[in-house]
N, C-alpha and C positions, 0 to 999 in steps of 0.2 A: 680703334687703334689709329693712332695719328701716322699721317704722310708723312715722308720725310723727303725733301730733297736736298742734294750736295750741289752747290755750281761752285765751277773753276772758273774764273775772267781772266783773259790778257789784263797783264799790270800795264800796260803801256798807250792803254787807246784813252782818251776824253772821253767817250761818251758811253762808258760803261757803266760809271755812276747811276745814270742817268736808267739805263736801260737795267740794271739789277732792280733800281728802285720799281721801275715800272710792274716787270717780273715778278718780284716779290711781292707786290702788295695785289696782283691781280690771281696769283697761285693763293694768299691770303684770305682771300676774302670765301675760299674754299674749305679752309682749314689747312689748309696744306702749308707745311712748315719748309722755311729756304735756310740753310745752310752756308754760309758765305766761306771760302778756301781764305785764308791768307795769300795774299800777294807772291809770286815770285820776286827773288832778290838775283838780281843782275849782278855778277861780279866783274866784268867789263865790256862794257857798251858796246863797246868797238867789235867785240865775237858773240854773233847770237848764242853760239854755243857755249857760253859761257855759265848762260842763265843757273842757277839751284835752287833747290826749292827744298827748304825744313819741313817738307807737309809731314802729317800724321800719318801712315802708312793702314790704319783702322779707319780716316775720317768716314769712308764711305759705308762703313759695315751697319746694318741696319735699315740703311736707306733704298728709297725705291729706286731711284734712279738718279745718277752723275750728269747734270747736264755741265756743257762747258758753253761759255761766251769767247771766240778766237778764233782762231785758224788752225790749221793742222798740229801747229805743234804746239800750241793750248790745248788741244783733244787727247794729244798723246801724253800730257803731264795727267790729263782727267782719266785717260786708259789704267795709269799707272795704281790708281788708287781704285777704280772702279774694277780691275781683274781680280786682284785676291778676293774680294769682298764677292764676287759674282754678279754683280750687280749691272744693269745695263745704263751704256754711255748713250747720250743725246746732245748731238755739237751743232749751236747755233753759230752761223759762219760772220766773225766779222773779220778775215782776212781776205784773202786776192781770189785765190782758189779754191781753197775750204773744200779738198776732195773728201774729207772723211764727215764732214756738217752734214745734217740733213735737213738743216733751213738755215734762209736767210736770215739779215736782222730786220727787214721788212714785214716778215712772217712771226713777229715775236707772240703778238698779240694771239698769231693762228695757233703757236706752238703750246703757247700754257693753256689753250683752250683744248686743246689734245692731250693735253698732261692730267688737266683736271677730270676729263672722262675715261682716262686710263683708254685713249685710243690709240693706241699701238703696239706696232709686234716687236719681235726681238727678233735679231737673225747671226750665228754667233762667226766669228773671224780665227780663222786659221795663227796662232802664236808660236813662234820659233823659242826653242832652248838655247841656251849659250854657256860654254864652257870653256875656259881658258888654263890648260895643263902645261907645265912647267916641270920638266926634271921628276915626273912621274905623280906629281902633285898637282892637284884641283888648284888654282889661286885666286881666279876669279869664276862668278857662276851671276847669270842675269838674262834678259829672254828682250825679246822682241816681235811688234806688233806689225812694223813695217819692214825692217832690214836689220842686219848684223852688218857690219861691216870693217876690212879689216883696213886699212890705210897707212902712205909711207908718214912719220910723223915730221919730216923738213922736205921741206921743197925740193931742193938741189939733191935728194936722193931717192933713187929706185930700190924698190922691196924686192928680194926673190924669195917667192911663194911658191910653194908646193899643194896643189889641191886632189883631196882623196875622197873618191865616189866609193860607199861601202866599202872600206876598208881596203879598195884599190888605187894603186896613183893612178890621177889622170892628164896633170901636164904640170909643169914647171911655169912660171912667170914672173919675168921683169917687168914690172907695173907701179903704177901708181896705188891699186889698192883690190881690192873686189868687195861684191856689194852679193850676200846672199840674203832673200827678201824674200816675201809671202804675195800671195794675190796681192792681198790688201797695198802691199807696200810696192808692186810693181807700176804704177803709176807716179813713184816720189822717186827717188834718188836712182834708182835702177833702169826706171824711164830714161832719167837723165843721162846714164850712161849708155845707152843703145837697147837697153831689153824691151821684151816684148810685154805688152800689157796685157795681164790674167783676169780673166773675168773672177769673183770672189768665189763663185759655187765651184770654181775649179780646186781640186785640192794638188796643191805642188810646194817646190821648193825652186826658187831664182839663183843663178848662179850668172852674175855677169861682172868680166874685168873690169879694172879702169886704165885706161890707157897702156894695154899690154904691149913690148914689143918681143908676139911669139908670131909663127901665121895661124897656130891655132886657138883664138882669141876670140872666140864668138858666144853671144849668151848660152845657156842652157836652163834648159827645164826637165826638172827631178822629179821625180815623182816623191809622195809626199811623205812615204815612211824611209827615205833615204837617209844615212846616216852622213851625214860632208862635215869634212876638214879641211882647217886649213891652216898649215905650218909656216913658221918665219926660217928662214935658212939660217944656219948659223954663220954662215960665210955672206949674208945679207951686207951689203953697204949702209942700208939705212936702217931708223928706227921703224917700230911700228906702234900704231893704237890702233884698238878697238874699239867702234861705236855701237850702242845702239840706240836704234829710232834717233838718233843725232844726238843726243840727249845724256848718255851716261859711259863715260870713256874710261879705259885702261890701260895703260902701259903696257907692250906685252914685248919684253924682254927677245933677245935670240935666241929664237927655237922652241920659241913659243908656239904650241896645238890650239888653235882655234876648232870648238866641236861643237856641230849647228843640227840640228834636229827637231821636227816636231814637237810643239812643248802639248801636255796632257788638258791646257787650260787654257783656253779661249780668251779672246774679249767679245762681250758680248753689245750689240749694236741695237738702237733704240730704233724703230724704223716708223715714219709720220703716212709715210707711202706705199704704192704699191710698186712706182717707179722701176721700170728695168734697168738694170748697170750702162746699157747703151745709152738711155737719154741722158743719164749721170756725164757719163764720157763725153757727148755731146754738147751738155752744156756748159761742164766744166772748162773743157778745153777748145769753145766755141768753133765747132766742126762747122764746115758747111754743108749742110743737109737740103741745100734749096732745090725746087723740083720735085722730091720726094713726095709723094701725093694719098698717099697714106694718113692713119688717127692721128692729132694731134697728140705730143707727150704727154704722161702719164702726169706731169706737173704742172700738166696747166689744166686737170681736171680735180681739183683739190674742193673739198667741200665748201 
């Protein structure tokens, strides 16, 4: 039976040409067949979030594994086709950060030689449910890998949000937005607003405001079969939208039910290593560890 693989590239970097070609004809010379995505199409430069993408919502079905060429949110366009399918994601990093990559682009040559020997594991990532109810009606329905999030949609205006733990209220807020996120996603936008960072084996659910002004306005961690809402006030000044993973936005009217739950379906992660999430941590976000007199990381004993 023939290999299959799917890659996603950033449309926007030079030297991807360059590096798919390498890629593919070195998985080639295996048998292993490459898959090229279509381009994302940028609808205005000027807001990343802008980006859309006409992909095939099947392309990845059949195949062994989704690798992506990008950064984070290259990955999360490649999650997007790689969850329905089950199939497991492998993100070679060519962004800044690249917390969800599990090689560089130095390591390209390492990565297809791991591909071609089917060396590695899979380790699967906690996915949120999203539901947006209106006037007792479903309207919008979509999930996320990293964050849901709800946001004021103009500047010059404060949301007020109502947020409910299991079917309980638990506070009111004048805010700019909240971010409710997974492990996986407590290191991207949730970090950025004060919360705390979840190791991925931990199973939870992130609740953190954006710029509330309550006094009670500090992160929270759910535990993971929690049911959380989150209402738009009808008496709200502003608008609001709903994100997820950055990437796929809604309008959500006044009095719009945001409802965030465990979703039943994973994305499942390619893994090249045996790396602990600490050395990830560390050298993502280049900690200082010096002193520390202990085994060298788990990445810098690679075969």
């Amino acid at each position: 039976m023939t290999r299959r693989i799917l890659l996603v590239s950033h449309p926007g970097r030079p030297e991807v040409p360059e590096l798919i070609a390498e890629f593919t004809e070195q998985l080639g010379r295996h048998g292993i067949e490459v898959d090229l995505l279509p381009e994302s199409r940028v609808v205005d430069a000027s807001n990343p979030r802008s980006a859309t993408e006409d992909d095939d919502p099947t392309a990845a079905a059949g195949a062994e594994l989704v690798v992506v060429f990008g950064g984070d949110g290259t990955i999360l366009r490649g999650a997007e086709l790689a969850r329905p399918a089950g199939v497991p994601l492998l993100g070679v990093n060519l962004g800044r950060v690249g917390f969800l990559a599990e090689a560089e682009r130095e390591e390209m040559s390492w990565t297809a030689e791991r591909i071609v020997a089917g060396d590695y594991t899979v380790e699967e990532r906690m996915t949120l449910d999203v539901e947006v109810i209106h006037e007792d009606a479903v309207i919008c329905q979509s999930w996320a890998m990293n964050e849901a999030t709800v946001e004021k949609a103009a500047r010059e205006r404060l949301l007020e949000l109502l947020v409910e733990v299991d079917g309980r209220p638990l506070s009111s807020w004048g805010c700019d937005g909240v971010v409710m996120a997974t492990p996986t996603g407590s290191t991207a936008y949730a970090f950025s607003g004060g919360g705390p960072v979840v190791w991925p084996d931990v199973a939870a659910i992130l609740v953190v405001p954006i710029s509330a002004h309550a006094l009670f306005a500090r992160p929270l961690v759910l535990g993971p079969d929690t049911q959380l809402a989150v209402e738009v006030s009808p008496q709200s000044n502003g608008r609001g939208v709903m994100w997820c993973d950055g990437r796929r936005a809604f309008d959500l009217p006044h009095g719009a039910r945001v409802e965030v739950k465990r979703s039943s379906m994973p994305v499942r992660l390619a893994r090249l290593t045996n790396s602990p999430f600490t050395d990830r941590l560390v050298a993502k976000f280049g900690l200082n560890v010096q002193g520390w007199r202990g085994a060298p990381p788990a990445s810098q004993q690679k075969d």
